[in-house]
N, C-alpha and C positions, 0 to 999 in steps of 0.2 A: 415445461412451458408449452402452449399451445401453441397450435398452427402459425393461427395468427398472429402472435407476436413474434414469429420468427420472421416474418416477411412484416415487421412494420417499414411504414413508406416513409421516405425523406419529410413528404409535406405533415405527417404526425412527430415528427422528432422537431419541427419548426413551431406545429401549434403550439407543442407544449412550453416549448422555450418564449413565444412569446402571446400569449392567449393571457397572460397577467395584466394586470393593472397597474404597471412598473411605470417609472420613468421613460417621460418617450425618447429624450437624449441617451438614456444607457439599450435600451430595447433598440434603437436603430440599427445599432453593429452585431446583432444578433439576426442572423438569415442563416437559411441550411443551403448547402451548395448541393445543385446540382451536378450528379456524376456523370448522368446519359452523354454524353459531348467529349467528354475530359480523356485526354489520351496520357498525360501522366500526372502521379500523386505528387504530394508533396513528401519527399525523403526525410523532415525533420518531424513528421508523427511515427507516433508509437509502432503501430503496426508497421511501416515500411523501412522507418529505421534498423526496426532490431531484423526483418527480412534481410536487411542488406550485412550491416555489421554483425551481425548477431547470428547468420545462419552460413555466413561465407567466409571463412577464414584469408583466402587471398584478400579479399576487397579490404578486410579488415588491418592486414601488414602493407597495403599499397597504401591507403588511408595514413595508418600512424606514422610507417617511414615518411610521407610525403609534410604531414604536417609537424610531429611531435621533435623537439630541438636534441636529435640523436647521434654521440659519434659517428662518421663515415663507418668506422669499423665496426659497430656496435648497433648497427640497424637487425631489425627484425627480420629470421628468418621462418621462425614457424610459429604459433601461437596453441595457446589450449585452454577452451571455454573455462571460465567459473561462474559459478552458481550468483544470479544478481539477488543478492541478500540486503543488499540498502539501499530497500524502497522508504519513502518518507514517513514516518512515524504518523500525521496525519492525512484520514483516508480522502480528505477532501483535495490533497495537492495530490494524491497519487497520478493520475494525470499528467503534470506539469513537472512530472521528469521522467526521461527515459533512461536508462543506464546498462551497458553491454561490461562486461566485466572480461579479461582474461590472464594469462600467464605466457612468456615468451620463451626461447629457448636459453635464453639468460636468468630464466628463473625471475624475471623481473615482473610486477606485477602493472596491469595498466586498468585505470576505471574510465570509460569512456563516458559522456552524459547529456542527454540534448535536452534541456533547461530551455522551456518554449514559456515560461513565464518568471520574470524576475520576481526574488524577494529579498526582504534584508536580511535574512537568517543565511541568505546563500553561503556564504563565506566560513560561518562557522562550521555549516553541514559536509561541504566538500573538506575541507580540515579534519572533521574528526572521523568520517567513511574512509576517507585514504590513512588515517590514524590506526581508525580499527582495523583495516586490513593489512598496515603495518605486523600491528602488535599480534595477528592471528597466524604471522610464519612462522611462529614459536611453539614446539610445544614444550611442558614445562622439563626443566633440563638440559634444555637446546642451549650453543652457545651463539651470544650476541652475533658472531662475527658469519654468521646464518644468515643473518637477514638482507633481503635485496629489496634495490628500489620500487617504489609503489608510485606511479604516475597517474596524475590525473588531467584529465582533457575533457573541461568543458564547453561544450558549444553555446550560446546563448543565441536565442530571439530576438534579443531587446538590448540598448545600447544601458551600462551599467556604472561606466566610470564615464562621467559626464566634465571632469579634468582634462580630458586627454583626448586629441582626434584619433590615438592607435587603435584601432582594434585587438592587438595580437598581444596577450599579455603573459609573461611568464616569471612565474613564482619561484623564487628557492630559501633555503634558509643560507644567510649570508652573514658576514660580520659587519654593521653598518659604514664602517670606517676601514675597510679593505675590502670590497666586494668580490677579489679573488678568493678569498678565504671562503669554504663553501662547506658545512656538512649534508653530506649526501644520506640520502632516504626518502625525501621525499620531494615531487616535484610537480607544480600546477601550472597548465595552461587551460587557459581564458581567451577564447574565440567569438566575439562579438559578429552575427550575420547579420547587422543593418547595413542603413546604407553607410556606414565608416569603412565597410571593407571596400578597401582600394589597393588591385596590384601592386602599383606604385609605389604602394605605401608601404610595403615588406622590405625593411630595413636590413642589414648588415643585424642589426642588434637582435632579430629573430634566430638568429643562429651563422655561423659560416658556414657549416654544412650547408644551408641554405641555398645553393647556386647552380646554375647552367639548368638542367632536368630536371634535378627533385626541387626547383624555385618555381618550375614550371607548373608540376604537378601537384606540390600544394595549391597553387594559384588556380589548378581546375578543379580540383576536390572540392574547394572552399566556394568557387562560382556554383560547382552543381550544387550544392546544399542550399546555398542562397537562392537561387536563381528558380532552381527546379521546381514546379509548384502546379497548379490545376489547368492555369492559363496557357502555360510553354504549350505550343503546336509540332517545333520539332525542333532538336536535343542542338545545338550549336555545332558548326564543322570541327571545332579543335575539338569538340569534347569526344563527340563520336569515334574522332580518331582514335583517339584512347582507348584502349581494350577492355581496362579495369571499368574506367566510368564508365562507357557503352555497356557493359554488362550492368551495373549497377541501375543505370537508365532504364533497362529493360524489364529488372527489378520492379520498378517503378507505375509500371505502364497500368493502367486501369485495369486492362482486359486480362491479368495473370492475378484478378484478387476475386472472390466467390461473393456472389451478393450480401451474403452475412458478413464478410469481411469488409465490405462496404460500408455495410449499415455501421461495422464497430470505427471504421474510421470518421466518416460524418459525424458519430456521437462526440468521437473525441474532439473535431475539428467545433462543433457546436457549444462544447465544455469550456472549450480554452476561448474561442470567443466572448463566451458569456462572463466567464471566471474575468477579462480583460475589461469589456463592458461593465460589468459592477465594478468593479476597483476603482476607475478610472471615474465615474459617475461617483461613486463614495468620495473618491479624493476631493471631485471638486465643490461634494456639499459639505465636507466635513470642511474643508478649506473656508467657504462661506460661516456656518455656523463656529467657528475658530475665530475666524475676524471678529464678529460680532461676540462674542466672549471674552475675545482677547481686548477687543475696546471700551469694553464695559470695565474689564478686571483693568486695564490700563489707566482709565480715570480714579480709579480707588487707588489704587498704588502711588498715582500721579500725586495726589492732594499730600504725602507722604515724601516721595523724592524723586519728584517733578514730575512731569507731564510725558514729556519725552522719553524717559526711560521706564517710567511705569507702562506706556505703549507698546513699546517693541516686547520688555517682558511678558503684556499679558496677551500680543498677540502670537509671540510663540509655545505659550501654555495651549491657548484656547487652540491654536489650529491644531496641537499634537494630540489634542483631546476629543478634536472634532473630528480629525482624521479616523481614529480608531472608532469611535460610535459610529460615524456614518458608514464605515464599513462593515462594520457588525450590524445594523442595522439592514443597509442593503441585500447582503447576503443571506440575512438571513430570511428576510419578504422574500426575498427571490424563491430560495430554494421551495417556498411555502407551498408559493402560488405555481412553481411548476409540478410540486407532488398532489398537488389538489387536481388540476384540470390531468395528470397520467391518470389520478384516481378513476376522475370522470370518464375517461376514456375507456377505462377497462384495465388498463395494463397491469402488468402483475408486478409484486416489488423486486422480482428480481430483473427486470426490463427497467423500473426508475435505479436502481442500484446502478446498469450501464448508461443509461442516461444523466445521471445526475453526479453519479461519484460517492455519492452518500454510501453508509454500510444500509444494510439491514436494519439495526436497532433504532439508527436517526430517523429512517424511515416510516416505522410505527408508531414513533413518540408522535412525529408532525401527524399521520394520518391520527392517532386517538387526540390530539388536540384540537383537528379540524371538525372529527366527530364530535368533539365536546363543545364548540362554538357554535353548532347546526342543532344543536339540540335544544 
């Protein structure tokens, strides 16, 4: 890679995002942030998450003991990295999850994950990652009574169960009709950081462990993560106190990240904007082009068995149909028009590859396509 694109500028990773001829409502939520001012990052991107959890073992046992629902006598005393082997099968969400992996002094297995954009698929992926690394404490010959539990602990972005004010959600496999009855192996928490996280709101039912100190220190684990972000000027007095989050804070700070680590943080901070911005702009024209299909197919239906009920059915076809084109459609103008004006600029494909998320191959196909419209 040349010089040059190792020192590309904030204001070139903006043009290309939006120098398109996009929707102006999706194109608005799309700006690059300026770092020169910022004295701390945001802890739930890629680069400063896995810094923290990923590189510090303490931070990483004050973390789980403080949040994950753990006997008193069965907390964490030492931990040991594994290898993060389940990344997302598609290269375009790789982005939009981080995942720190390890193993306890109980042999038990924990997947930690900061999910900075929701999807419907979430639930079966964290299912069958904590599945497969079930099924990987085996090897062939081994007996069942081998295996230890596999925890998962996901953070989310984005509010997901829209039932419920809790935030704090925890999975296990249970008998529906006697929820004591419990088989152990595997077990999921679900940590919503909108605005539903409310101290207050940490129930008895988060655990009994739960109390006095470690009620406390979940309650600042889960403020930093939240809270922490480009804007904070300086770190809050309880948090400071704190030894683990003061370190972790520190983690944090602008000025302990090299300008190229810079550049790869804005990329991804400009990704997951954009990836939000399309979605969100998809939703509401495929919702629009949905209705108007669904009204259309609603009057046919209607003349058949009645009006009323041919309505609702064809406007829940049409919007489930409109939803998915409009989003294929979006995304994919999108990705076009931002590899066209990188083109324009010079930059080489392995510079749109961190910019964009795309592999390599998607990359070429869009450039010989755009050569082939210019011709």
């Amino acid at each position: 890679m040349a010089q040059s694109e190792k020192s590309i500028s904030k204001q070139n990773i903006k043009a290309i995002a939006t120098k398109g001829k996009t929707k102006k409502s999706t194109m608005k939520a799309v700006r690059s942030i300026d770092l020169s001012n910022v004295l701390y990052l945001d802890p739930k991107v890629d680069l400063t998450f896995r810094r923290i959890f990923g590189e510090h073992p303490d931070l990483l046992i004050d973390f789980l003991n403080a949040v994950m629902p753990l006997p008193p006598d069965r907390l964490i005393v030492s931990v040991e990295y594994l290898p993060s082997e389940l990344m997302p099968d598609d290269p375009n969400k790789k982005y939009s999850i981080v995942d720190v992996r390890c193993k306890d002094n109980h042999k038990r297995q924990f997947i930690i994950e900061m999910q900075v954009l929701w999807t419907s698929e979430f639930y079966n992926r964290i299912v069958f990652n904590a599945g497969k690394a079930y099924v990987k404490q085996l090897e062939q010959g081994d007996k069942y009574e081998l295996l230890q539990p596999v925890y998962t602990l996901a953070l989310i972005n984005e509010n997901f169960d829209l039932k419920t004010k809790k935030f704090y959600h925890h999975y296990q496999i249970v008998n529906p009709h006697n929820i004591k009855e419990i088989i152990p192996g595997l077990e999921f928490v679900l940590v919503e950081l909108t605005d539903k996280f409310c101290p207050a709101a940490i129930t008895s039912s988060i655990g009994k462990s739960k109390v006095g100190a470690m009620r406390k220190l979940m309650v600042l684990w889960l403020r930093f993560l939240k809270e922490t972000n480009e804007k904070m000027t300086e770190l809050p007095t309880n948090m400071k106190k704190n030894a683990k989050i003061s370190k972790a804070a520190e983690l944090c700070k602008r000025a302990a990240y090299t300008p190229e680590e810079l550049l790869q943080y804005n990329a991804y901070k400009e990704y997951i904007r954009l990836e939000r911005a399309l979605r969100d702009g998809a939703r509401k024209e495929g919702k629009a082009e949905g209705e108007a299909i669904g009204l259309e197919k609603g009057f046919e239906k209607g003349e058949a068995i009645g009006m009323e009920k041919g309505l609702e059915m064809g406007e829940a076809i049409g919007m489930e149909k409109g939803l998915e084109k409009g989003e294929a459609i979006g995304m994919e103008k999108s990705y076009q028009k931002m590899i066209e004006n990188a083109n324009k600029a010079g930059f080489s494909i392995e510079t749109m590859e961190t910019i964009t998320g795309l592999s390599h191959h998607e990359i070429e196909k869009i450039l010989k396509n755009l050569n082939n419209e210019n011709i």
